[in-house]
C-alpha positions as CSV (number, residue, x, y, z in Angstrom):
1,X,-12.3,14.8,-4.8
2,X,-15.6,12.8,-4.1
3,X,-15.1,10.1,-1.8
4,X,-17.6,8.0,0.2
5,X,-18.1,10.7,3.1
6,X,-20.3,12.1,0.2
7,X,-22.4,9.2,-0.9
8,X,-25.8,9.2,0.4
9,X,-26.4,7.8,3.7
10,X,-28.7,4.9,1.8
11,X,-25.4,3.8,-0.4
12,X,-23.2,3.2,2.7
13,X,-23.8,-0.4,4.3
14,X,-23.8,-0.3,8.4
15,X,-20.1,-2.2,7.9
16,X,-18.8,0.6,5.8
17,X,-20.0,3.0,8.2
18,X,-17.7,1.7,10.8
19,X,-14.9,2.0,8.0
20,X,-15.8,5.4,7.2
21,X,-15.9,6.7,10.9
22,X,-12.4,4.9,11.7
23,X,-11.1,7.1,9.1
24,X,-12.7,10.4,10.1
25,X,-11.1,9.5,13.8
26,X,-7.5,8.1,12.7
27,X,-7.2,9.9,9.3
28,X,-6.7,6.3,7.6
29,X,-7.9,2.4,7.9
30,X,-5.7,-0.4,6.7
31,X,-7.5,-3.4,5.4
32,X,-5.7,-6.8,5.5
33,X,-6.3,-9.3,2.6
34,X,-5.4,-13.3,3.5
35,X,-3.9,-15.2,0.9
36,X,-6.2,-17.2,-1.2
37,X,-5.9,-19.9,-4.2
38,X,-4.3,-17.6,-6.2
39,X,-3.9,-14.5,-4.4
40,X,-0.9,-13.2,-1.7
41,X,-1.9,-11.4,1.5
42,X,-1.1,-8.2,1.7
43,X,-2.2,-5.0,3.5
44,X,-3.2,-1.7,2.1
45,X,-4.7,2.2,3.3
46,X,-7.5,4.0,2.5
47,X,-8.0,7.6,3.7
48,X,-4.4,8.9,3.1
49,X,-4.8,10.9,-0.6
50,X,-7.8,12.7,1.2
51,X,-6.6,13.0,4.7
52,X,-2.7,13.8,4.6
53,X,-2.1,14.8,1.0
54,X,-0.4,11.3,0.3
55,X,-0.4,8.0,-1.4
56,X,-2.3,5.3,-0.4
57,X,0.0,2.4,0.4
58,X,0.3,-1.4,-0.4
59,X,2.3,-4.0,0.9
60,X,2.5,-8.0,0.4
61,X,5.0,-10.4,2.2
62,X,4.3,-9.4,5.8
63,X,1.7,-10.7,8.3
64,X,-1.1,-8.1,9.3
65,X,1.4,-6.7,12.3
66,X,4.7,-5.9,10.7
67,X,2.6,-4.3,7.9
68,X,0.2,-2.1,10.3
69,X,4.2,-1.4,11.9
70,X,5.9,-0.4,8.6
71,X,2.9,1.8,6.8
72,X,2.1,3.4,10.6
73,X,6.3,4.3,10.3
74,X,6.2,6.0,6.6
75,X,2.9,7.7,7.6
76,X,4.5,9.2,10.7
77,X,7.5,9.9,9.0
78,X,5.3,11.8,5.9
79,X,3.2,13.5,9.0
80,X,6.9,15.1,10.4
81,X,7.4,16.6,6.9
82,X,10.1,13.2,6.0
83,X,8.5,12.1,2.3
84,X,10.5,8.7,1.5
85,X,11.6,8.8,-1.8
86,X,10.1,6.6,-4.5
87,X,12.4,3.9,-6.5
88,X,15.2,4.6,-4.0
89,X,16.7,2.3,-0.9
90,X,15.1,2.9,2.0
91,X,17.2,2.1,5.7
92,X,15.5,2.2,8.8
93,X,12.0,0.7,8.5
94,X,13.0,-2.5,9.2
95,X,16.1,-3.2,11.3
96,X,18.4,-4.6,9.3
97,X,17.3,-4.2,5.3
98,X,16.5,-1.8,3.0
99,X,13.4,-1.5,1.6
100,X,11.8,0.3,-1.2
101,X,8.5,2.3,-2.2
102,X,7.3,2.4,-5.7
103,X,4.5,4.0,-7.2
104,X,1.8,1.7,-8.6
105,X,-0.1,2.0,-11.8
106,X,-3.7,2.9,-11.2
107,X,-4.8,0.1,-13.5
108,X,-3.5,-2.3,-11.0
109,X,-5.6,-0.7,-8.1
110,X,-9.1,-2.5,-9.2
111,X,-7.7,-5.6,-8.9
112,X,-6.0,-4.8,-5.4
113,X,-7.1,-1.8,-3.5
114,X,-11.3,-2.4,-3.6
115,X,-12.2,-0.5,-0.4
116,X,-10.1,2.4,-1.8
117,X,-11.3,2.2,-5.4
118,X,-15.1,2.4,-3.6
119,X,-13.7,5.1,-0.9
120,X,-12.4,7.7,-4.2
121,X,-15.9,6.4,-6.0
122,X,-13.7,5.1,-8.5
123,X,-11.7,8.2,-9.3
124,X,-7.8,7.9,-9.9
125,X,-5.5,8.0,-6.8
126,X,-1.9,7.7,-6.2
127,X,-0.9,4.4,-4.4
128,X,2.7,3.7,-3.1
129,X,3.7,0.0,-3.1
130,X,6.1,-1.0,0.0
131,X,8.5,-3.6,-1.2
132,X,10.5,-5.9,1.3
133,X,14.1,-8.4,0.0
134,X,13.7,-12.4,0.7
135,X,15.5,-13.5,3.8
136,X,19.0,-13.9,1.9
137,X,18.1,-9.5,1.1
138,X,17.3,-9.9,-2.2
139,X,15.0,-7.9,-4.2
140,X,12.0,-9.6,-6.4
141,X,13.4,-8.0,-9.4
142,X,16.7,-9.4,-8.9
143,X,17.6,-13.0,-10.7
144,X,18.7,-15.0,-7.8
145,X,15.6,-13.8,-5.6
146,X,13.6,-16.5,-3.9
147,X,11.0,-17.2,-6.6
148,X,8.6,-18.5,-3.8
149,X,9.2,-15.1,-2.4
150,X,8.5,-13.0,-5.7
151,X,5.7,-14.6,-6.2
152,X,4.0,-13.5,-3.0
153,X,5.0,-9.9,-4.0
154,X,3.3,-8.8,-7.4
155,X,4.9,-5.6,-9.1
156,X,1.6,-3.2,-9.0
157,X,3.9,-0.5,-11.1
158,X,3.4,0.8,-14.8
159,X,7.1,-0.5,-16.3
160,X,8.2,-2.9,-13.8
161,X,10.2,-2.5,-10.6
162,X,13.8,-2.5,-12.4
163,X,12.4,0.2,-15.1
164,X,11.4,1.9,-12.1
165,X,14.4,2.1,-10.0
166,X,15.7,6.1,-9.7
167,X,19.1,6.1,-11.1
């Protein structure tokens, strides 16, 4: 897979550069997005597919913090041999709710994941999207969610969260 440790010295900008060598040390960067107009924050990876044979991850609804916590947790759990399963309840990442991970659809990823789009030089990679419940631990593809909430929270997957759900 090409990535951007192959580009030509001359097609990296001195700020990438700093990206690129944080990944070479730590094996992955995260890159925090701040809500705009129109857009929820959220916090993603780069580095993973290439470095540790994973998914790159996503997550919206949490400041900067909790999500450096919760993607640092499934990393380390993936780097002890623990893959969390996709479209299943998760226990144990936060304290006292489930979460879940889904896999997103890689036309989404343009839109969402730009330093990891230019990091693959565009190629396809597999993304994993972190999704948390509203305070009352409801998910955003349940009816009586917050809507405020599931708003902050797009679904990044091919057939929708529910469609998605391992039965």
């Amino acid at each position: 897979m090409r990535t951007a440790f192959d580009f030509e010295p001359e097609r990296v900008h001195p700020n990438a550069r700093v990206f690129l060598e944080g990944i070479r040390k730590h094996d992955w960067m995260a890159t925090h997005i701040y809500a705009g107009d129109t857009t929820p924050s959220f916090t993603y990876t780069t580095g993973l597919c290439l470095t540790k044979g994973i998914p790159e991850l996503i997550a919206f609804a949490l400041d900067m913090g909790r999500a450096h916590a919760a993607l640092r947790i499934i990393i380390n759990e993936a780097d002890h041999g623990d893959r969390l399963p996709v479209g299943r309840p998760i226990s144990g990442l936060f304290d006292t709710v489930d979460v879940f991970l889904f896999a997103t659809d890689q036309t989404k990823h343009a839109e969402y994941l730009l330093r990891s789009a230019w990091f693959y030089d565009d190629a396809p990679f597999a993304c994993e999207q972190l999704v948390i419940p509203d305070q009352a631990g409801r998910f955003p593809w349940e009816d009586d969610c917050d809507p405020l909430f599931r708003s902050v929270q797009p679904d990044l997957t091919e057939r929708g969260w529910a469609a998605s759900l391992a039965r």
